[in-house]
N, C-alpha and C positions, 0 to 999 in steps of 0.2 A: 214772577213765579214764587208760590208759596214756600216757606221752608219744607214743607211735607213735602209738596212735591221734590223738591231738591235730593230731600233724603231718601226717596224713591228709589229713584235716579241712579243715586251713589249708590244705595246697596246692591244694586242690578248687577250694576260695573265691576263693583267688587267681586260678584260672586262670578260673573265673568270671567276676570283676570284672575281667579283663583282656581278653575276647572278648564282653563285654555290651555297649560303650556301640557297638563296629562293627556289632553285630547289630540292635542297636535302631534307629540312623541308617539301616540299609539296609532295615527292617521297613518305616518308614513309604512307600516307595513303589515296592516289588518285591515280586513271588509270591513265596508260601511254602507248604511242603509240610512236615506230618505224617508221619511214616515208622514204620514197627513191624518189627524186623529180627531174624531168627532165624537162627543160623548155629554152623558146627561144622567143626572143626580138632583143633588139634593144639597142643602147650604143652611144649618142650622148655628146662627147669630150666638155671639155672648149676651148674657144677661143683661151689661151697662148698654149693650144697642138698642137694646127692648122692642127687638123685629122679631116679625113671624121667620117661619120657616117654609123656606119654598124650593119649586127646584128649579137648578141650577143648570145651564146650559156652558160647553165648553169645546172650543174650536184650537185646534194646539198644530204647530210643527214640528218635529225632530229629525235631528241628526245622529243618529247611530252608528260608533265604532265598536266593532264585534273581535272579540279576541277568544279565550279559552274560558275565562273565568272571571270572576267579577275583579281580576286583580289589575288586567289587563285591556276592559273593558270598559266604556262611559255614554252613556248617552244625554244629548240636552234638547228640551223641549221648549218652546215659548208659544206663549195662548194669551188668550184672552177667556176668561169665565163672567158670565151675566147671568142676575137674578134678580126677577123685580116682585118686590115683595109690599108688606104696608107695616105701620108701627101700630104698637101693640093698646097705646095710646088712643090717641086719637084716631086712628085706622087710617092716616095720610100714606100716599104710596110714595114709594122710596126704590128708586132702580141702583143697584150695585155693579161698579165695574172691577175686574179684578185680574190684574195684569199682571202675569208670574213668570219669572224661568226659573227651569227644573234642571238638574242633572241625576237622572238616571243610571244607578249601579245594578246590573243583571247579573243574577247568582251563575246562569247558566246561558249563554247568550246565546248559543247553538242547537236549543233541545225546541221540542215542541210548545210544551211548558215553558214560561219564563219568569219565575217570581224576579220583583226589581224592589232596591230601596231608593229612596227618592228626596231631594233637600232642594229646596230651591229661596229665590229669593223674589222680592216686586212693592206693586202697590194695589191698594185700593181704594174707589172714590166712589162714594156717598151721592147721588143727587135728591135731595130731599124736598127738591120743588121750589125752594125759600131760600136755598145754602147747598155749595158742595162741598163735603167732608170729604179727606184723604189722609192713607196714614201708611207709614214704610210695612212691608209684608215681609216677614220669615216662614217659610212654611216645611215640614218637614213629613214623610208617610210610608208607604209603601205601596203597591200595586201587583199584580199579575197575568199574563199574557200569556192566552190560548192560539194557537195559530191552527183556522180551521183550513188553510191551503198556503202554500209556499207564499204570498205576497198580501194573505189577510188576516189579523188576529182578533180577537176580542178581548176585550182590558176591563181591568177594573182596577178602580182607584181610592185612593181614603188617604186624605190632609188632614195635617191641623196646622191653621193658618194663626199666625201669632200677628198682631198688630200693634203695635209704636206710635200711639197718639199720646192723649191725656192716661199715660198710665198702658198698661199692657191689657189685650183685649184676647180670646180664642176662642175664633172658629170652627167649628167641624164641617169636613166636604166631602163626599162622598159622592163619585160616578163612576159610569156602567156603557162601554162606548166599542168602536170598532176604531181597527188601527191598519192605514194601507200601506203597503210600500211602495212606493212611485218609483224609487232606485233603488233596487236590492243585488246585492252580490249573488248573484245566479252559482258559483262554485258552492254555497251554500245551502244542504237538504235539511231542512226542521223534519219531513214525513217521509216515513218510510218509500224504499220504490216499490214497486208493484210486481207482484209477483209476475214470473215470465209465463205465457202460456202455456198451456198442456201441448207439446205433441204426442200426433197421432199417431197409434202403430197402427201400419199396415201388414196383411199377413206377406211377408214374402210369395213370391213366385217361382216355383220350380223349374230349372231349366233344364232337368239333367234329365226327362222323359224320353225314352231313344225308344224307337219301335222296333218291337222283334221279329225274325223269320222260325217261320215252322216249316221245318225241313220234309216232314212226311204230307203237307196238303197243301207247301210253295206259298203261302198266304203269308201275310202280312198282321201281327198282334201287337196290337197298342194299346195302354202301356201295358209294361212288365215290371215287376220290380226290379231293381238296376245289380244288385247283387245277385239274381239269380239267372240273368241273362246271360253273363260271359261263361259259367261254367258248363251246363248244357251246349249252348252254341259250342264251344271248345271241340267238346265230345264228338259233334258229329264230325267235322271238318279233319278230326285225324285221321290217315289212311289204314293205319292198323285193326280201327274199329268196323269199319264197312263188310262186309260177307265177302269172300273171294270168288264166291259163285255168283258176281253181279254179273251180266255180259257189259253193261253199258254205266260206270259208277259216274264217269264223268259229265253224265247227261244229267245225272240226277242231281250231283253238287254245283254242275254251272245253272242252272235256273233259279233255284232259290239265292245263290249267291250276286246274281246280279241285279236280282229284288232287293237285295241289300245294299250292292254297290252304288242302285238310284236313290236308295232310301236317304242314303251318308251322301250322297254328291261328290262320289269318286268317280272319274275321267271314264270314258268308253271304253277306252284303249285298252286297259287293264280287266277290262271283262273277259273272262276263256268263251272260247267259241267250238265248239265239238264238231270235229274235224268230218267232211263229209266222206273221206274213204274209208274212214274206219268200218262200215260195218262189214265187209271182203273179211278182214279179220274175226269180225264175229261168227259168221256163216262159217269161217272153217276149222269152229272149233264145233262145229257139230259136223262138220262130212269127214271126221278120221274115226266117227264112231262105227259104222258098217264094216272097217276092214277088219279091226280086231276077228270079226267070225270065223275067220280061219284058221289064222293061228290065236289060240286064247291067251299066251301070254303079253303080247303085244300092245293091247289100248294103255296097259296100264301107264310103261312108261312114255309113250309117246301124249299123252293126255296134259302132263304138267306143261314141256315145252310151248304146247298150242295157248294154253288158256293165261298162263302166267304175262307173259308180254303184255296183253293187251289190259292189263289191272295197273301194270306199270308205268307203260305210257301214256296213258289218259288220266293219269290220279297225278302224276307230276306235276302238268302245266296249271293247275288251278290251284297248287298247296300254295305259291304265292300270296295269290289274291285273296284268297279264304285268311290267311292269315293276318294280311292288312284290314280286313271286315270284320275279325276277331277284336285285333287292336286298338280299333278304332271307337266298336261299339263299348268294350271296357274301359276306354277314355272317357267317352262321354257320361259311362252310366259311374263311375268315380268322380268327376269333376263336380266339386261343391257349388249351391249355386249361392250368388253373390249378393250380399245383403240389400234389401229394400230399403234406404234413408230416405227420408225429404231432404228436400234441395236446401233449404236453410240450417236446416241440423247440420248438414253435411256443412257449407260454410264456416256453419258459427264453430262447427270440432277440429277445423281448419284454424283460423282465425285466433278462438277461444279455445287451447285446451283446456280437457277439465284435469289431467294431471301433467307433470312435468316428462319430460321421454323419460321412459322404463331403461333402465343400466346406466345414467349419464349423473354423473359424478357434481354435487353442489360447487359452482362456482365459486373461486374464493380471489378474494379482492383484492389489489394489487395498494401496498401501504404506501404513504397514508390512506385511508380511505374511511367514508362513514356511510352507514343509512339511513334514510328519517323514511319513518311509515305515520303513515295516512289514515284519517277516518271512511269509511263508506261514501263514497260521492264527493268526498271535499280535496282541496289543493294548497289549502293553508297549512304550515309548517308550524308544528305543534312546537310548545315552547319548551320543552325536554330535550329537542334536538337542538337548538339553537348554540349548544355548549361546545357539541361535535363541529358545527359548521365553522363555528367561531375557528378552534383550532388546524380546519384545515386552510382559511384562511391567513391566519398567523403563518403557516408550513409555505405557501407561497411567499408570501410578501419575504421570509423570511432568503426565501429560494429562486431568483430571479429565473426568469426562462423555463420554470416548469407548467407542465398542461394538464387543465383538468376537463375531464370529462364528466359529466352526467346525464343516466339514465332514467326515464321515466317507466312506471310499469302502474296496472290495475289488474282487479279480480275479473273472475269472469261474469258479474251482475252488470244486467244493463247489455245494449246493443254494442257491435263491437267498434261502432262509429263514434260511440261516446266514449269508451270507454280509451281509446286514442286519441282522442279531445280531452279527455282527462288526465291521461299522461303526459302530452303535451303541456299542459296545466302544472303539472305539479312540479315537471322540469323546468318551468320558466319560475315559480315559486322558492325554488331552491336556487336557483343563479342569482334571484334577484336579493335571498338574504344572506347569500355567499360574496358576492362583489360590496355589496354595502359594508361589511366589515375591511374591505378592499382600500375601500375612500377611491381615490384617484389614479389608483396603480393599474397598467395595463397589462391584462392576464389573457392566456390563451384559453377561451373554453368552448369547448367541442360537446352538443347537445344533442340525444337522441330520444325519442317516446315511440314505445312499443306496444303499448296499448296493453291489451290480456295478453298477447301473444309466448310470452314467457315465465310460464310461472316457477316459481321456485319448490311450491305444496301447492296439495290437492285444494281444488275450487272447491270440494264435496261440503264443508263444515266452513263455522265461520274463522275456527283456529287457522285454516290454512289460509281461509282468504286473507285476513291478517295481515301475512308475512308479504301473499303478493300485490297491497299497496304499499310501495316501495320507489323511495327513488333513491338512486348509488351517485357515490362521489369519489372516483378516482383520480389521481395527482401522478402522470410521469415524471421522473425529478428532471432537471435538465442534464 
């Protein structure tokens, strides 16, 4: 093995054991994504190589740990890049192998966009037909990363490759490639989600249409307006209102009235029935008119006692029922009718309120206690909170025998099935960086996820959605 190669080698390792122990520390409690990245450019030689320039093909792996910010973030890639070019010279062809690893720092590792800076280390080897050349690689750049769907991006890249032979050498590289994720952190949204569909209004359906009786032609009128049904009906059905010169009132209020008692679906029973001997009574309010002709003061008063009774007793037994026909029609034509929902609205207003109960007082925490709140879609605990968690950690270990509790919660975006996958999530995210401050101490903790179901502000704005990705940390002392 040549010294080049050797010194390869070693700077590989170096630059290895120089971005391992950061990647490891940040492995154990942030998303990490698998990458498979294929990409092609261009590989324009130093002057002393005196090669054309040609493009450049390049087949790379990485492993990506994703945090908040590039402080907390790293990713390493290893490739191989080939380019077979000819010298400038004699025109003999000359294939390039160029074997790198990279550690990738992403300014924003979370966003759609990713600009990254990039330093890596390697080798490259010459085969010149006649001899193969090889000489230690430093390479240093930047690049940027589009993600046209959750698990594909397009990249672009730009090197300058520093080479360690006879004297120092620099290349420029430059490609133009796509980037897969074969294992990505699914708690992890680069794109936005999708707007929810439009529901449809439907016009409501009225139920409050009651049909009315017409008292002077016994028919049946559908509809009426509902406010002006009970008060007319009222009217007729008083006894004070009728003429006292009727001979037969109760014949004329029991027929229409038990047009109406079928109409409602009230019992037989309660229908009046117009009694078959009354008309003996009626007849003899006309045979006391001939006697008066003798003596003329006479008819006068004997005329009230005849005709009065029989107005009496036959307007009685039907005030009952007229009155429960009154009753009943102004129930109906008052009762509001009940709103037309879809069946999933209606669910998802269940499920997902979009505000908190109206008069119910903000929850307040029982101390110790902390909150950490959440990005839109994600379940990793941002590193602002990490200072709270710390000390309610300290507050146990400190406190044998006491219990904590934590709650998971989300907005109302998104199905209500995810979105209890989601709090589920962000509960298990919070215990798991709550006991790690722990070490080995055994703590009681009591875990619950509620999904949208609770919110604290309105879902309307994204201020309020905000507040309800949340998840709470309660501590009963012992």
């Amino acid at each position: 093995m040549t010294r080049s190669v050797k010194k390869s080698i070693a700077t590989v390792l170096f630059f290895v054991a120089l971005t391992y122990p950061q990647s490891r520390a940040a492995a154990e409690s942030i998303s990490r994504d698998i990458t498979f990245n294929v990409s092609a450019g261009g590989l324009t030689f130093s002057k002393k190589d005196n090669l054309r320039t040609e493009p450049v093909f390049d087949v790379r792996i990485g492993y990506d740990i994703l945090g908040t910010n590039i402080t907390d973030s790293i990713g390493i890639e290893g490739g191989l890049s080939y380019v077979s070019t000819f010298s400038k010279k004699d025109n003999t062809p000359v294939n390039a192998y160029l074997f790198r690893v990279d550690a990738t720092y992403p300014l924003f590792p979370r966003k759609r966009i990713v600009p990254f800076l990039s330093l890596g280390a390697g080798g490259m080897f010459m085969d010149r037909g006649t001899s193969m050349d090889n000489a230690p690689v430093l390479a240093y750049g930047l690049g940027l990363k589009y993600f046209v769907q959750e698990f594909i991006a397009m990249r672009l890249d730009v090197r300058q490759n520093i080479l360690f032979a006879i004297g120092t050498r620099n290349d420029n590289q430059f490609m133009f490639g796509l980037s897969f994720l074969l294992d990505r952190d699914k708690k992890i949204r680069r794109l936005p989600l999708p707007p929810p569909p439009p529901v449809e209004k439907k016009t409501p359906i009225s139920t409050s249409a009651v049909p009315t009786i017409d008292f002077t032609t016994e028919k049946v009128v559908e509809p009426a307006a509902p406010a002006k049904q009970v008060e007319p009906q009222a009217k007729q059905v008083e006894p004070e209102a009728r003429p006292i010169e009727l001979p037969l009132p109760a014949a004329v209020v029991a027929a229409p009235i038990g047009m109406a008692a079928q109409a409602l679906g009230l019992p037989k029973a309660e229908l009046p029935k117009a009694p078959a001997p009354e008309p003996p009574p009626a007849r003899a309010v006309v045979q006391p008119e001939p006697q008066p002709v003798q003596p003329e003061p006479q008819p006068v008063p004997a005329a009230p006692p005849v005709v009065a009774p029989p107005v009496q007793t036959q307007a009685e037994p039907a005030a009952p029922l007229e009155q429960a026909v009154v009753d009943r029609i102004a129930a109906d034509s008052l009762t509001p009718p009940p709103p037309h929902v879809p069946e999933e609205e209606m669910v998802a207003s269940i499920l997902c309120p979009l505000d908190p109960p109206a008069g119910t007082a903000p929850r307040v925490l029982k101390q110790p206690a902390a909150v950490v709140m959440f990005d839109s879609g994600s379940a990793v605990v941002k590193k602002q909170f990490q200072p709270e968690i710390d000390k309610i950690a300290t507050y146990v270990m400190k406190h044998p025998g006491s219990s904590v509790y934590i709650e998971g919660h989300a907005d109302r975006v998104g199905k209500p099935e995810m979105n209890m996958k989601l709090s589920q999530e962000r509960v298990d995210s919070v215990k798991k960086s709550l006991t790690k401050g722990m070490k080995s101490k055994k703590v009681k903790v009591v875990t619950s996820a509620f999904g949208c179901r609770v919110p604290v502000d309105t879902n309307k704005g994204e201020k309020g959605r905000r507040k309800n990705r949340r998840a709470t940390i309660e501590v009963t002392k012992p």
